[in-house]
Structure formats: C-alpha cells, structure tokens
N, C-alpha and C positions, 0 to 999 in steps of 0.2 A: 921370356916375355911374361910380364904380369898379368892373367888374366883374373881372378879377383881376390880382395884383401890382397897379401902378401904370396897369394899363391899363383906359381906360374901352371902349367896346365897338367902335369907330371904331379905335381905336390898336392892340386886338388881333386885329379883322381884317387892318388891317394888316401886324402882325408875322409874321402867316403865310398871305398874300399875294405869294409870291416872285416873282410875273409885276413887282407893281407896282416890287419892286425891282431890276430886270432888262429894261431897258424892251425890248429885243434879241432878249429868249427864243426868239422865232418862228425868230431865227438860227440858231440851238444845236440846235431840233429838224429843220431843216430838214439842218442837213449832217448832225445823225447819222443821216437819214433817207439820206443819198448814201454815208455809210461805212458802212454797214450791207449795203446795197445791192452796196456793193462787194466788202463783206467775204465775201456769200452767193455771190457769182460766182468768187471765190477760192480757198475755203477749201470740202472737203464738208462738209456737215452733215445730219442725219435732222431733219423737221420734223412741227411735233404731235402728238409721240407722248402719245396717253394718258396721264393717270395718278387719274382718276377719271371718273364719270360725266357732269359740266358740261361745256358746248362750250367751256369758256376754263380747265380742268384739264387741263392740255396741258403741253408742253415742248417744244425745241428742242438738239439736243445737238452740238456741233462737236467730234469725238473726235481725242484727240490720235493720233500716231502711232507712239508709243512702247505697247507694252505698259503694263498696270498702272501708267496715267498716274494723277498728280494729278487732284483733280478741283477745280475752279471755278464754283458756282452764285449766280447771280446775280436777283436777288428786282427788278423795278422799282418804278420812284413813282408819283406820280401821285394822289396821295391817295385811296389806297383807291377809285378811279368812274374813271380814265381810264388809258390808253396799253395800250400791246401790246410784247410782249418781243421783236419783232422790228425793232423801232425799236431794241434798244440792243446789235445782235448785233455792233454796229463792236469792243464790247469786245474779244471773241475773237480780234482782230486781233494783241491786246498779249500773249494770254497762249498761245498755240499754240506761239510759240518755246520756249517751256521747256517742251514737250514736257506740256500740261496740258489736259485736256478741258475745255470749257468749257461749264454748264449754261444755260438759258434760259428761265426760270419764267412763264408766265400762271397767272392765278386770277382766280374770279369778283369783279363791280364791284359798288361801290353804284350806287345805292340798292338794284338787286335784290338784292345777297346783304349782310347783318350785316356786324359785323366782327368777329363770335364765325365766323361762314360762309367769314369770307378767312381769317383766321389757321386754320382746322380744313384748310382746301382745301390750305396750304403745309405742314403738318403732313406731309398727306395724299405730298403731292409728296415730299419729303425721305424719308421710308419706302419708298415705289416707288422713289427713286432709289436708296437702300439695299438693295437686294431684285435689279436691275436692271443696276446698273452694268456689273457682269462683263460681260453679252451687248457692251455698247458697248466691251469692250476696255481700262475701264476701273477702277482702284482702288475701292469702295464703300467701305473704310475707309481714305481717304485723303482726306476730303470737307473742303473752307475754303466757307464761304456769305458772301457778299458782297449788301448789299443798300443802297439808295440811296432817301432821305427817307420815304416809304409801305414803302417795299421793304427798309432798315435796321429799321423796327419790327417788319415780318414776322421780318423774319430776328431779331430781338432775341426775340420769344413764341418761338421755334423753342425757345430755349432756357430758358425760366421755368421754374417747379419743377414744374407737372403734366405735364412732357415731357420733364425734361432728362432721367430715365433711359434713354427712349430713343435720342434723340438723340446725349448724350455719348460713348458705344462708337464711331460714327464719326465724328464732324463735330472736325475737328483743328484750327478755328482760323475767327474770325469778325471781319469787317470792315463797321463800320460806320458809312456816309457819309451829312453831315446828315441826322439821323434825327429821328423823334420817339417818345420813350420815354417819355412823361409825355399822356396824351390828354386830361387835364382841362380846358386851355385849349381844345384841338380840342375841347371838348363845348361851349365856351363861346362860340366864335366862330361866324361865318359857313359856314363848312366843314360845319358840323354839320347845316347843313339839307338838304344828301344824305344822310352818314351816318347821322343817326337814331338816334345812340346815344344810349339811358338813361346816368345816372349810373354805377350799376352796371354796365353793360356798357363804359362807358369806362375804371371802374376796373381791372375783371380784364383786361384788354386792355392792361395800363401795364403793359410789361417793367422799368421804373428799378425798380419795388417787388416784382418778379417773379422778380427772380434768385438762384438758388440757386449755392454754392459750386461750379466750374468748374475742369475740369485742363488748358485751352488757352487759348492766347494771344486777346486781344482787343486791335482796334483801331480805334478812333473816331477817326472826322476829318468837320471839320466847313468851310468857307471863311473866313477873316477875314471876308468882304465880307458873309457874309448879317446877320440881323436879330439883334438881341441876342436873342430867343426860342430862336432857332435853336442859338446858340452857347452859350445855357443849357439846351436839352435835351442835347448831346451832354458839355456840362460834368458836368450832373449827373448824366448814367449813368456818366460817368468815376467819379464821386465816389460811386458806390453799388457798381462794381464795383473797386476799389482791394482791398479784403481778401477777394476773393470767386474772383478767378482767379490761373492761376499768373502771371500776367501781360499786362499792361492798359496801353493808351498810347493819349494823346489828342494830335491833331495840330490846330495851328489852321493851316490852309494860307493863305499870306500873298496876296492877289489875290484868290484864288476868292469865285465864288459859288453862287450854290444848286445853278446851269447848269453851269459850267465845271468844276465838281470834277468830272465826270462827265470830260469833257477829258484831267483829268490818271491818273483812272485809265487810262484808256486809251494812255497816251503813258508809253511805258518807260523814257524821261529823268527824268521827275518823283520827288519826296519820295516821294509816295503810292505811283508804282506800283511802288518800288524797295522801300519798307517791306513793301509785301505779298508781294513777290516773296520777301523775304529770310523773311520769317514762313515762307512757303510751303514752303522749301530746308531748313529746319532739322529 
C-alpha cells in the first residue's frame, strides 16, 4: 500500500533511516566524539550556560579572540530524541581561525518535549544569544546559524513568518545541511512513534511552507550519497526560497552522506566549508 509519493510504508522508513544507509555510522560518531574532545583541551570555552529553565536549554560558547567577532551557531540532529551538542564541538576547530565565536545549542528531546516545545526552546536560545553576546566579547548582530538534518529544520522555524521579525535584525545568513523541511513524511513513517506529532502539528512545524520574504544569504547542501527523500527536502526548500531571499544556493556535495557532510563542514579544504566561509566575509 502506497503511503506517500511512490513509497509504501517499509520504503519510507527506509528513506529516512540514514543508519541503514551508512552501515559505518558508529565510525563517524565515534571520532567526532575524539575531535570534540580534543577540540575542548585546545581551544577555551564556557560550558552550559543557561538560556532557559529546562536542563537541556543550555549552550556552549567557544569565543573567538578578536573583539566583536562573528558569530557561528550551530543547531544539532538527531531527530528531534537524541545527541548532545558536545559531541559536535570538533566544529569550532574549522572556524576559530577567522577569528569567529562559535555557538553550541542543546534543546529539550522527544518524546518528552513536542516539537512545537524544541522549535519554542531554539527560538528561546537565539533571543538570549541576542541579548548576551556582548558579555562573550562577541557581535549579536553579526549572527550566521548553522544547523544539520533535526538541527537544519530548527534552524529553518528560526526563521518562518511567526518569528522572522525577530530574528531578521540579527541573524546575517543561514546554512542549511541535509535538512528536513517538509515533516509530512516524518509524520508518516517510523520516526513518528517518538515524535507524537498530530497532522497539524507537523504541518505548522514545516518551514518549506513557512518562509517568509528574507534579506540574507541562504545555503542548502545536502550529500549526493544520501536517500532521494533527503535530496528532495533540501531541493524543494531550494525551490520555495528562490524568490523569497536575497540570495539562495543549493549544493549537492558529490561523495557525502548523511555522516560525512558533517566532515566536510568541519575541514577548511572542502566546497562547503569554503562556501560558508566566504558567505560569512562579505
């Protein structure tokens, strides 16, 4: 039985199932568990600071060393129930050299918190970091958000039309790595039996149909290697924000996958992290 597009309910679990296409995974999180690691022994950083009342409304800030640095926040995945932002602090590594603070977002997990409760919780975050920054020696309006598959959708609601007034005064420019912007199939599949979202609550939670006209760069990149699902959420938010910003680019990165694009942001050789770099400088 066809439950959506061409996929029956076996096929669409599958399509968004990245473990099964990545037999390896365990790899991927295991060393950015040793570059993270290594990155804290390296580099200062302030850890857990506050930014609302939940034990997992927290952050992590690696401050550059420049005055009225840039700033760098990063949202993780994990589909909305798992990880911790201190598993992806190897990032900070790539972007401290250009003299850039680097943010590090937790937010509460399902099943205990919605996902009307996680997108409110980053909402929450991005305002305290606006509010805040200065103390850290930091820009507040000088903000790029960065966010990666659970963590690209957050970061995508940051900006829908019941927030973008806020948000837009700071946030200069948003990258967004295999994402999902469309949650109708995640209501449909497997995945959803943590999350718990109603219809309705998957609907309003879908940034592709959420965005309002935008005066900063946007860029989606998604891996060649993941799932065609994958490669058609990040297509079609391309294709919904084409006349909506000042400017929009979508990258299929040729090798990656769901895992490894994480890799190339982090590695200041690559397509991706050279695109954001340059986004970042203009």
């Amino acid at each position: 039985m066809i439950v959506y597009k061409q996929y029956n309910q076996e096929q669409l679990n599958i399509q968004y199932n990245n473990r099964l296409h990545v037999p390896d995974f365990a790899t991927y999180l295991e060393r950015w568990d040793n570059l993270s690691s290594a990155t804290r022994e390296k580099h200062s950083f302030i850890k857990d600071i506050a930014y609302g009342d939940h034990p997992r409304e927290c952050l992590d800030i690696f401050p550059s060393n420049k005055s009225n640095a840039k700033v760098f926040v990063f949202i993780h995945g994990g589909y909305w129930q798992m990880f911790d932002k201190t598993r992806f602090h190897f990032i900070a590594a790539s972007f401290l050299p250009y003299y850039v603070t680097t943010v590090f977002i937790n937010y509460p997990l399902a099943p205990a918190a919605t996902m009307d409760e996680i997108v409110a919780s980053c909402r929450k975050a991005m305002l305290w970091l606006q509010q805040n920054l200065a103390a850290y020696n930091a820009n507040p309006n000088d903000v790029y958000i960065a966010g990666h598959s659970a963590g690209a959708h957050l970061a995508a609601m940051l900006l829908s039309k019941q927030w973008a007034n806020e948000m837009q005064p700071f946030i200069k420019g948003i990258f967004l790595l295999s994402g999902l912007f469309k949650l109708l199939p995640i209501l449909l599949s497997e995945r959803n039996d943590v999350l718990q979202m109603s219809k309705e609550m998957a609907a309003r939670n879908s940034p592709v149909e959420l965005i309002p006209a935008q005066n900063y760069p946007l860029l989606i990149a998604v891996g060649a290697a993941e799932t065609d699902e994958f490669k058609d959420q990040s297509r079609d938010m391309y294709n919904k924000c084409i006349n909506k910003t000042s400017s929009v680019e979508l990258l299929q990165l040729q090798e990656l996958n769901h895992f490894s694009i994480l890799d190339a942001l982090a590695d200041e050789n690559t397509l991706l992290h050279r695109a954001i770099v340059k986004l970042m400088e203009k």
